[in-house]
C-alpha positions as CSV (number, residue, x, y, z in Angstrom):
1,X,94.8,83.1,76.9
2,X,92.1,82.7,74.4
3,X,89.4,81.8,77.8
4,X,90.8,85.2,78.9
5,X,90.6,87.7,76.4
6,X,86.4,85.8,76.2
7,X,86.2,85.8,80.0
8,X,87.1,89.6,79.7
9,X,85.1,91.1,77.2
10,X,82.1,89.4,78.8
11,X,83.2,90.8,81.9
12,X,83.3,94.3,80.6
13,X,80.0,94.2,78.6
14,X,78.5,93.5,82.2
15,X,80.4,96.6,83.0
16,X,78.8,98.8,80.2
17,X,75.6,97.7,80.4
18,X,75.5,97.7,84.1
19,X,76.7,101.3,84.0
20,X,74.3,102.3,81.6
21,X,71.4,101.3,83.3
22,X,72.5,101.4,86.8
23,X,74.1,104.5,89.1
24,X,76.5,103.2,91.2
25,X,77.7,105.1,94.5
26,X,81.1,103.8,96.3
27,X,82.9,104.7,99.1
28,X,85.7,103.2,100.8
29,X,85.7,102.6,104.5
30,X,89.3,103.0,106.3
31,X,92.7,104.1,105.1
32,X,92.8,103.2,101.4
33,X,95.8,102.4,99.7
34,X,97.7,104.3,97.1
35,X,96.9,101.9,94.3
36,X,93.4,100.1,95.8
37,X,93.2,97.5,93.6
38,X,97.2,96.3,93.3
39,X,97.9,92.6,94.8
40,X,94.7,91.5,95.1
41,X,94.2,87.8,95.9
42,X,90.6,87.8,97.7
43,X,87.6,89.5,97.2
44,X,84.6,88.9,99.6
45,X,81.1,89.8,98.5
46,X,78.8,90.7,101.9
47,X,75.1,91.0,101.7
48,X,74.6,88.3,99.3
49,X,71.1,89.0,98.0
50,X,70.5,88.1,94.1
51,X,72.1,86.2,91.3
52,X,72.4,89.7,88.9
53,X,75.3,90.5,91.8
54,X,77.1,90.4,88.5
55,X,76.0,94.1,87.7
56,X,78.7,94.6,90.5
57,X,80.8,94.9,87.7
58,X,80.0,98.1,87.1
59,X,81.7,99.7,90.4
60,X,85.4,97.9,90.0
61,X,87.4,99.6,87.2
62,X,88.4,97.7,84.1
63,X,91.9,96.0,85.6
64,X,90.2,94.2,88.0
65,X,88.2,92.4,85.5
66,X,91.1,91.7,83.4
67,X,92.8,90.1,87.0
68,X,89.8,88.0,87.4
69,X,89.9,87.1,83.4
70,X,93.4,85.5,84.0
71,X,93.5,84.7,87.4
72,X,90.2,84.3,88.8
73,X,89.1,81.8,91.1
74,X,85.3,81.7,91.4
75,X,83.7,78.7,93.3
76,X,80.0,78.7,92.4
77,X,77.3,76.5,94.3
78,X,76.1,73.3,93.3
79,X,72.4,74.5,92.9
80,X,73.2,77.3,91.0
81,X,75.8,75.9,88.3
82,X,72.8,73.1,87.7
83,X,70.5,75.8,86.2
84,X,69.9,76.5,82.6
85,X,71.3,78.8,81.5
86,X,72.2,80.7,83.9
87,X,74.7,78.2,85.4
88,X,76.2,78.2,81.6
89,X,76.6,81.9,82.4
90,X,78.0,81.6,85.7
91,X,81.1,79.5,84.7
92,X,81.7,81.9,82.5
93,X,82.8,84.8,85.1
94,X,86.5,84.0,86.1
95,X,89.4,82.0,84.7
96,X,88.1,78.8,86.8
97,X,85.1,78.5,87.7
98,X,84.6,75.3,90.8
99,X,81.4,73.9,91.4
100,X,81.2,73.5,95.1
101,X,78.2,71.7,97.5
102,X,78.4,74.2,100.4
103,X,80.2,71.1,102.3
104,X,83.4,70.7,103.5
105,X,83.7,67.8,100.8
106,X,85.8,67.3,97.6
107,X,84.2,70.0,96.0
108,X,85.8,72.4,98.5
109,X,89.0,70.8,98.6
110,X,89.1,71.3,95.0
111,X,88.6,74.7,95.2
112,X,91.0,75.2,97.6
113,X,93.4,73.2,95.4
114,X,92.9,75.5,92.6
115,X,93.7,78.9,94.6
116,X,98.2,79.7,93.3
117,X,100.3,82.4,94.5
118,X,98.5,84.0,91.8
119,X,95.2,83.9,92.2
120,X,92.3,85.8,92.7
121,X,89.5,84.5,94.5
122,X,85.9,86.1,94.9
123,X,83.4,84.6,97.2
124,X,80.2,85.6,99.0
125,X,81.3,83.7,102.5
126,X,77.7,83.8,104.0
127,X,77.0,81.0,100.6
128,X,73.3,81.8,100.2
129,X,70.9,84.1,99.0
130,X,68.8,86.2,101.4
131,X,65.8,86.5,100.5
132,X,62.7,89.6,100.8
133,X,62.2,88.5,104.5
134,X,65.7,88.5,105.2
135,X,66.2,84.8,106.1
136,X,68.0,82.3,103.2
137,X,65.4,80.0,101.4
138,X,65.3,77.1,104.0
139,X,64.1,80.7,106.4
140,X,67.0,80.3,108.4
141,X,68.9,83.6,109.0
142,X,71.7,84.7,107.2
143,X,75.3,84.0,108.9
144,X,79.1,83.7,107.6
145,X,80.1,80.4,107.1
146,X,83.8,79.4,107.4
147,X,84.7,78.6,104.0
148,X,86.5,81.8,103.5
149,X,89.2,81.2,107.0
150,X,90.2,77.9,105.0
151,X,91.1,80.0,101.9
152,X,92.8,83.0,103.9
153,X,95.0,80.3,106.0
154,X,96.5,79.4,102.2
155,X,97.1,82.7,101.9
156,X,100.6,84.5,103.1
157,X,101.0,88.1,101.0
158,X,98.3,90.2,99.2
159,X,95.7,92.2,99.8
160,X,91.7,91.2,100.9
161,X,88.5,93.5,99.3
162,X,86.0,93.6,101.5
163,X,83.0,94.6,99.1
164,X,80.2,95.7,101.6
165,X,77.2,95.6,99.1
166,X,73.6,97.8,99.8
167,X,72.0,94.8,98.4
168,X,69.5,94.5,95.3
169,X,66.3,93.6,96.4
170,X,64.9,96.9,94.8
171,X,66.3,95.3,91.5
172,X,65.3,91.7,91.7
173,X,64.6,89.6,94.4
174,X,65.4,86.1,94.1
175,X,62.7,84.2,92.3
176,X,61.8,87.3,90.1
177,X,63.1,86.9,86.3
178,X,64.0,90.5,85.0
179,X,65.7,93.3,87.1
180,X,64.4,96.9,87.4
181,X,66.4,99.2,85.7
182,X,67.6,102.8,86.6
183,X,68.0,102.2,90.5
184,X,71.1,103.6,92.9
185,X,73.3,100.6,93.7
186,X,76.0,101.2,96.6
187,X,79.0,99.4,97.4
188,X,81.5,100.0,100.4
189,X,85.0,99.1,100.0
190,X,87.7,98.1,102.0
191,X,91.1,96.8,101.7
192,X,92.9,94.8,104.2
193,X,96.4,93.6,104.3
194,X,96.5,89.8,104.5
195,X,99.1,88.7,106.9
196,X,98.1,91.5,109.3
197,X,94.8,90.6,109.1
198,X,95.3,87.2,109.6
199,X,98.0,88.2,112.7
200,X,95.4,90.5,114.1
201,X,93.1,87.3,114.4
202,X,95.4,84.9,115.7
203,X,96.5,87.5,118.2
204,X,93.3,87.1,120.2
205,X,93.6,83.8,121.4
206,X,90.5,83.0,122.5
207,X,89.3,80.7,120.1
208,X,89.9,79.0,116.9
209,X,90.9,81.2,113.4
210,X,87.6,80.2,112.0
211,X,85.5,81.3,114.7
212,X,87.1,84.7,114.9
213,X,86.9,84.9,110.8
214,X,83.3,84.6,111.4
215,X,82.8,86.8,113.8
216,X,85.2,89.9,112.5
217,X,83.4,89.5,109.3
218,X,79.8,89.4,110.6
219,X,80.3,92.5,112.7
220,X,81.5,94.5,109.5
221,X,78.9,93.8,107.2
222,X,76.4,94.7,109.9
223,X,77.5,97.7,110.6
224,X,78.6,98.4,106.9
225,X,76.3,97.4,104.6
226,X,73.4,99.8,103.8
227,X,71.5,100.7,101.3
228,X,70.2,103.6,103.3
229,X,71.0,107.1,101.4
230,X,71.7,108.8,104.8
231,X,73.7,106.0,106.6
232,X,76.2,105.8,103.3
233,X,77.0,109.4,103.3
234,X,78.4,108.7,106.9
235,X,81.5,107.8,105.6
236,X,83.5,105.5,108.9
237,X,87.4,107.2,109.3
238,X,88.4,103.8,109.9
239,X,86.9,100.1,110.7
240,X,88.3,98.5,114.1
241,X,86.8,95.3,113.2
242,X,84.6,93.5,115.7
243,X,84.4,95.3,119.1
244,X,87.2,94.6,121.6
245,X,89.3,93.4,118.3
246,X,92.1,94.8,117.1
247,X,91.8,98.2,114.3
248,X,95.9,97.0,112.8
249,X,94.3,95.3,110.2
250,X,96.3,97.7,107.7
């Protein structure tokens, strides 16, 4: 309890300072439920673009952070966790924190391992940072990796946040130290019903969970995810997914 109530009140002075010096504009995308953020178990972060994603805290209200605080399952990459001190800082964010090597190895398994009926798990499933010419650091583009299809297979009841971020390049790219204050940040919501997400996946048949995963999710965060003014006004009745896919995703 005690890692809770400090996990917490760190999490909610990255709220009030990110709210101070940040404006944040949501929007949810599809029908949204009567209470959005009830029976949460997975969160996944699109547009990964910047370590100070953290400021994100600033457009979830405050009983989400307490969820993560006591049941948060954060796996955090190898490379990251080994700098000073910001991978102090990192394992820091959630109620366990896993270091994992972007592998299908122990690391993962572990993670995986750590995930109860409980839990709340927040992950950024394309695993890297993209970078000011849009490709990750190796210059290889940006794509969904699978790692999030292993932890929605463990999962049977509960709800899945898809948080489609604008991205915050115009605050800090990667390799700059300090962000830049007083910007708009968006954020797109969207909440999903596990098991008839999962269903509406499985339903398709033509290929393997993983693959289809992978694809549903790459097709929403490209057509989601915007930092454009004009193109987030245009709020989207409902998202059918991939095209061809089923919309009963709930």
């Amino acid at each position: 309890m005690l890692r809770a109530l400090f996990v917490f009140c760190l999490l909610m002075t990255l709220r009030v300072v990110a709210k101070f010096f940040y404006r944040f504009h949501v929007r949810w995308i599809g029908e949204v439920p009567a209470k959005p953020w009830a029976d949460i178990r997975l969160i996944a972060v699109m547009n990964h673009t910047s370590l100070y994603e953290v400021l994100w805290a600033g457009a979830v209200p405050p009983r989400l952070l307490w969820q993560l605080a006591r049941h948060g399952v954060l796996p955090v990459a190898e490379k990251t966790a080994r700098r000073f001190p910001i991978g102090i800082f990192f394992r820091l964010l959630a109620r366990k924190v896993l270091v994992v090597t972007r592998q299908p190895d122990a690391t993962w398994q572990a993670m995986l391992d750590a995930v109860s009926p409980r839990s709340l798990v927040v992950i950024a499933p394309e695993g890297r940072m993209k970078r000011a010419n849009g490709l990750d650091s190796d210059g290889k583009p940006i794509t969904v990796r699978g790692g999030i299809a292993d932890i929605l297979g463990g999962m049977d009841h509960g709800r899945l946040i898809v948080a489609y971020a604008g991205g915050l390049h115009h605050v800090q790219v990667p390799g700059e130290l300090l962000p830049v204050p007083f910007r708009n940040l968006r954020m797109g919501f969207e909440s999903l019903d596990i098991p008839t997400y999962k269903a509406s996946l499985q339903a398709q048949g033509n290929g393997s969970f993983k693959a289809a995963v992978i694809e549903d999710l790459t097709w929403r965060r490209d057509a989601y995810c915007t930092n454009d003014p004009v193109e987030f006004a245009k709020v989207p009745e409902a998202s059918p997914g991939a095209p061809g896919k089923s919309s009963q995703v709930g």
